[in-house]
C-alpha positions as CSV (number, residue, x, y, z in Angstrom):
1,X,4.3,43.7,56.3
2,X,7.5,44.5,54.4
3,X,6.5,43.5,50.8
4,X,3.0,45.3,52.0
5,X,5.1,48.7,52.5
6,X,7.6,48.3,49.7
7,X,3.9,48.2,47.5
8,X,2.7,51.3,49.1
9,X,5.7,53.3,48.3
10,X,6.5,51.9,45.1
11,X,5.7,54.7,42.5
12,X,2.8,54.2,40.6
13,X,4.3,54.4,37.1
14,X,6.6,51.1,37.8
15,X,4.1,48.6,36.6
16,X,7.0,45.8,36.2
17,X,8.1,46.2,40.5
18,X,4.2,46.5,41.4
19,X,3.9,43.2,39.3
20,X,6.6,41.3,41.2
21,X,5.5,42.9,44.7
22,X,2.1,41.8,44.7
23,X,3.4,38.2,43.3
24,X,5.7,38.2,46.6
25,X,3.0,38.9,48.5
26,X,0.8,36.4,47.4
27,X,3.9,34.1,47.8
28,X,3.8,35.5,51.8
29,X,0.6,33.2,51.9
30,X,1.1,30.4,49.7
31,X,4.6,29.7,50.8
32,X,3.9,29.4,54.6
33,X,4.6,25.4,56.0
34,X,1.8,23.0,56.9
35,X,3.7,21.5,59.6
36,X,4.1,24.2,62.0
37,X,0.4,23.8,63.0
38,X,0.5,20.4,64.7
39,X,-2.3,17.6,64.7
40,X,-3.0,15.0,67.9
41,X,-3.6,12.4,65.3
42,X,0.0,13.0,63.9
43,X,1.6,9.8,64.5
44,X,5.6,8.2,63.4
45,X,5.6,6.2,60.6
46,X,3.7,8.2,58.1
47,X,4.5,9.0,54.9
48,X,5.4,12.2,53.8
49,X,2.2,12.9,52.0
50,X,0.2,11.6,54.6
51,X,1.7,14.2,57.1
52,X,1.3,16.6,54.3
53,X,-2.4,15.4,54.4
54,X,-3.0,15.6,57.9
55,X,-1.4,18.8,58.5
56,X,-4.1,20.4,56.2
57,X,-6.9,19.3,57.3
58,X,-5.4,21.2,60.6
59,X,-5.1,24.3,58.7
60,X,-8.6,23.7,56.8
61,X,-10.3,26.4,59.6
62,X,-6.7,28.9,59.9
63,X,-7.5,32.2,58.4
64,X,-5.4,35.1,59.7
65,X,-5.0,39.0,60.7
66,X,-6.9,41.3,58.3
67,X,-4.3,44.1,57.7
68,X,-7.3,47.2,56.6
69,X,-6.9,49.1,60.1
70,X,-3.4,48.2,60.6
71,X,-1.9,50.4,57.0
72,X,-2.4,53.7,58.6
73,X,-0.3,53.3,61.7
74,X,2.3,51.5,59.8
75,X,2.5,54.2,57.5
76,X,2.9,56.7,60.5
77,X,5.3,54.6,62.1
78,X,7.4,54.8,59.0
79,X,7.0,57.8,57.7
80,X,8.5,59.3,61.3
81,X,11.7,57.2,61.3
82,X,12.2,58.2,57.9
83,X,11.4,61.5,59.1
84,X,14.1,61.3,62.0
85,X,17.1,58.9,60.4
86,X,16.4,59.3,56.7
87,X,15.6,56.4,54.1
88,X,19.3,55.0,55.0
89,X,17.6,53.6,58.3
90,X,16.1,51.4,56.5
91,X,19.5,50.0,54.8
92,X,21.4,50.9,57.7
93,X,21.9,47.9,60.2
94,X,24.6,49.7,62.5
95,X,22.0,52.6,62.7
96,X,19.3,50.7,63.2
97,X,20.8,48.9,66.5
98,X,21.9,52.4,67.1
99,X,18.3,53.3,67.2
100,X,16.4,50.3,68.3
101,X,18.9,48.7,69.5
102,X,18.2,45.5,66.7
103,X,18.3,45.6,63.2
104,X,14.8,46.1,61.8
105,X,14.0,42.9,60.7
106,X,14.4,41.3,64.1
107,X,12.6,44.1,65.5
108,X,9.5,43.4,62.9
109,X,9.9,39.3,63.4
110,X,9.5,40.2,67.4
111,X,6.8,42.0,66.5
112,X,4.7,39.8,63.7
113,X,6.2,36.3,64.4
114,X,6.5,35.8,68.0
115,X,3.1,36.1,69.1
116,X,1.2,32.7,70.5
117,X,-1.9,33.9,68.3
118,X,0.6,33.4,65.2
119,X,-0.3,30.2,63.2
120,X,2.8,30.4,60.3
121,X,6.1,30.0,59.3
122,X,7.1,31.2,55.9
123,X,10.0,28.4,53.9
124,X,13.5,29.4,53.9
125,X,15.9,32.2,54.3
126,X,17.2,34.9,53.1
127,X,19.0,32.6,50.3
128,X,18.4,29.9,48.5
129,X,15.2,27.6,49.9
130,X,14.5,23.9,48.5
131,X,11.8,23.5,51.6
132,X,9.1,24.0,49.1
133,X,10.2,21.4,47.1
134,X,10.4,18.7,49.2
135,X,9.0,19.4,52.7
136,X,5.0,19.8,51.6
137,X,5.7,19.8,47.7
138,X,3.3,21.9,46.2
139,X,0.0,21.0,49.0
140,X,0.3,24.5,50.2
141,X,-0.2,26.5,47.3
142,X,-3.3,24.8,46.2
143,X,-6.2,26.8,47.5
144,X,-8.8,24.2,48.9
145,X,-6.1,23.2,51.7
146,X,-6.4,26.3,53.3
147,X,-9.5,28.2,51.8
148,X,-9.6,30.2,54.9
149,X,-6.1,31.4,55.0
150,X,-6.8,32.2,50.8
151,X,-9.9,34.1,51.6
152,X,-7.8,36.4,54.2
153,X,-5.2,37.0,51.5
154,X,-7.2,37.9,49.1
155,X,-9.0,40.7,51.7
156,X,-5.4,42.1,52.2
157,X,-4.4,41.9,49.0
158,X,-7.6,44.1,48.1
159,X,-6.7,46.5,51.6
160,X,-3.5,47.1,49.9
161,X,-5.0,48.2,46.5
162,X,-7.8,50.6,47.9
163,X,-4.9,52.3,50.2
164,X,-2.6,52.4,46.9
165,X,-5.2,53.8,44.3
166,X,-7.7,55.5,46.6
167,X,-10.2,52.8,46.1
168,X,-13.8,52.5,48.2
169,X,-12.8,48.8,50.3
170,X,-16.7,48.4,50.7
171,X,-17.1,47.6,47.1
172,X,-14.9,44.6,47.7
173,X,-17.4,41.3,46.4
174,X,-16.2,39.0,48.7
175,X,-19.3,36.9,47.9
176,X,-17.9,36.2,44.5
177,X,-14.6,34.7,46.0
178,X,-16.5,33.0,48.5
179,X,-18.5,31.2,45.8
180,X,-14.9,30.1,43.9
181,X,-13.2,28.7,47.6
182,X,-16.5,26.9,48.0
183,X,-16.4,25.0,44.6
184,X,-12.6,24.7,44.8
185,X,-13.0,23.5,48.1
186,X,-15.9,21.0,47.1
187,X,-13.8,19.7,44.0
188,X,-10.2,20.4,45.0
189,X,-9.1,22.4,42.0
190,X,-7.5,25.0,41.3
191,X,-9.2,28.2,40.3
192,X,-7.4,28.6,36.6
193,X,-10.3,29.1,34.4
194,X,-12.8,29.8,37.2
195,X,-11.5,33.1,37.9
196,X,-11.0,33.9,34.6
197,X,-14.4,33.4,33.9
198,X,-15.4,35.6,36.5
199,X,-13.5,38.3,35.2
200,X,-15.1,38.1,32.0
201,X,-18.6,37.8,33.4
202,X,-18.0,41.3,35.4
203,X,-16.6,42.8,32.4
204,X,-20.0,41.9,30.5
205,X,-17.7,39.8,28.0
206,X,-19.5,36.8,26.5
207,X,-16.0,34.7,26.4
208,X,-12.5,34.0,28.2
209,X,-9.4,32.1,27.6
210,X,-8.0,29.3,29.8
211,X,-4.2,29.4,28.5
212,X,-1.8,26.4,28.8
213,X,1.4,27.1,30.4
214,X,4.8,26.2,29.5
215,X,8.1,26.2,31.4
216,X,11.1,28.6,30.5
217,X,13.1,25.9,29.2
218,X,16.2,28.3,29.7
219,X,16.2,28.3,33.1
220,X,17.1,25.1,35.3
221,X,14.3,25.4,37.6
222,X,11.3,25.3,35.0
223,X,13.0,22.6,32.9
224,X,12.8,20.1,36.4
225,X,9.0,21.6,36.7
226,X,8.0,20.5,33.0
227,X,9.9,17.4,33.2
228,X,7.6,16.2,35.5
229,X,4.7,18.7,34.4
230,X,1.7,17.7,31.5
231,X,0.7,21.5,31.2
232,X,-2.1,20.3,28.0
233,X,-3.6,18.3,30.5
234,X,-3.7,20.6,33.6
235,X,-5.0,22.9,31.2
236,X,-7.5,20.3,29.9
237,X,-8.9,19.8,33.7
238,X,-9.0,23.2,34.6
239,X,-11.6,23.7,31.4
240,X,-13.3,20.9,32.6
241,X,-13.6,22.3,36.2
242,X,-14.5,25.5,34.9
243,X,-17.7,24.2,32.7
244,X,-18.9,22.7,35.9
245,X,-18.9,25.4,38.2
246,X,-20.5,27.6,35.4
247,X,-23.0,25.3,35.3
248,X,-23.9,25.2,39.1
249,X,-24.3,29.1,38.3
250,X,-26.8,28.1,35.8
251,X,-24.3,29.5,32.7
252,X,-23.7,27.2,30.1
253,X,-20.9,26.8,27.7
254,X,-21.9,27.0,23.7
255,X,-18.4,26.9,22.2
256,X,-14.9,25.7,23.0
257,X,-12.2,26.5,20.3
258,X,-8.5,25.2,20.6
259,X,-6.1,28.2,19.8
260,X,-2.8,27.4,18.7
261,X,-0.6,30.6,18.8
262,X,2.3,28.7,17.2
263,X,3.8,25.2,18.2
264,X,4.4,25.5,21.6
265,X,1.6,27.6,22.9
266,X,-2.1,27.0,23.0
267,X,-4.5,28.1,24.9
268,X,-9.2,27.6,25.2
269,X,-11.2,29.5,23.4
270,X,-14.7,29.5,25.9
271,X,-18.0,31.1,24.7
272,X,-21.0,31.1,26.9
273,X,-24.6,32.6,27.0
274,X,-26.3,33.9,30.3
């Protein structure tokens, strides 16, 4: 609700804080743990990946709270206390207990994580988190665990761009993402290439790129992630993946060109005919 908010007041012109916004609240979905939903076949003694394993298939049917009806009242709600107190309330801890008698993030936790009907836990705190590391590794960002929970993000996520640029939320093709979870779901892959495709096809382009990836090796984090990374091949399967599912949509592939941009970068070159 709170990176939802920050995006709806974030002037239009700052393209760079809209950027990292909606990348935090994608990360609101992806980084929730599997463990807090759990299984009657859960049993001592497994392994961490097979706890990883049964904990999704728990979450395979969790979707979530679409947020399209709740924007307007928490826009009232917020434009009154800054109405009353001022945009320091929302900085303010003394005056928020003043006010509500809690500071506003333990008013907004009672409100959004204390329900029985609540089915997640994000990782970590306000510091420092290694929980996504190690706890479920990288099983909950991939989007066939939880294809459910995915599809409800991505119906927010489009909820919070029609209230931002005035946009008609009935024009929202859901049957297009619908088609992607199913295929990722049926092949358990990711949707890097997929998508792009389907970006090009609604643009009426005859072609699309599936880039390869590399780590910044400047900072510490991405030099551990491509240590144990092969970002040629994960870009290798992901074209792979992608010629099959625009096969099953009856699209076929009549080119693939490698495209080396200098050294270290490289990226697919895919043409295709309707």
């Amino acid at each position: 609700m709170m990176t939802a908010l920050k995006f709806l007041y974030t002037d239009k012109s700052n393209l760079t804080q809209l950027g990292e916004l909606l990348h935090r609240y994608g990360d609101t979905y992806a980084h929730t743990r599997l463990d807090n939903l759990p299984t009657e076949s859960l049993r001592d003694g497994l392994s961490a990946k097979e706890k990883a394993d049964e904990h999704a298939k728990a979450w395979k049917n969790q979707s979530g709270t679409e947020i399209n009806s709740a924007i307007p009242p928490w826009i009232k709600s917020l434009n009154q206390v800054i109405a009353n107190y001022g945009y320091n309330f929302l900085s303010d801890i003394s005056l928020q207990n003043k006010v509500i008698g809690m500071t506003l993030a333990s008013y907004f936790h009672d409100i959004y994580l204390n329900q029985p009907s609540d089915k997640f836990v994000m990782y970590g705190n306000k510091f420092a988190t290694t929980e996504h590391i190690f706890l479920d590794g990288s099983t909950p960002d991939y989007i066939f665990v939880r294809p459910k929970w995915y599809l409800t993000y991505v119906q927010n996520l489009a909820a919070l761009l029609a209230y931002k640029y005035e946009l008609d939320i009935s024009k929202l093709e859901m049957n297009v993402f619908n088609k992607m979870v199913t295929f990722a779901t049926a092949n358990e892959c990711s949707l890097k290439g997929i998508i792009d495709y389907e970006i090009s096809n609604k643009r009426g382009e005859d072609y699309f790129y599936i880039p390869v990836f590399y780590a910044n090796p400047l900072k510490t984090a991405a030099r551990i992630d491509a240590a144990r990374s092969d970002y040629l091949q994960k870009a290798k399967e992901a074209l792979e993946f992608t010629k099959k599912y625009m096969k099953e949509q009856g699209v076929n592939s009549i080119g693939t060109n490698e495209i080396n941009e200098n050294r270290k970068t490289k990226s697919y070159l895919i043409l295709y005919q309707k």
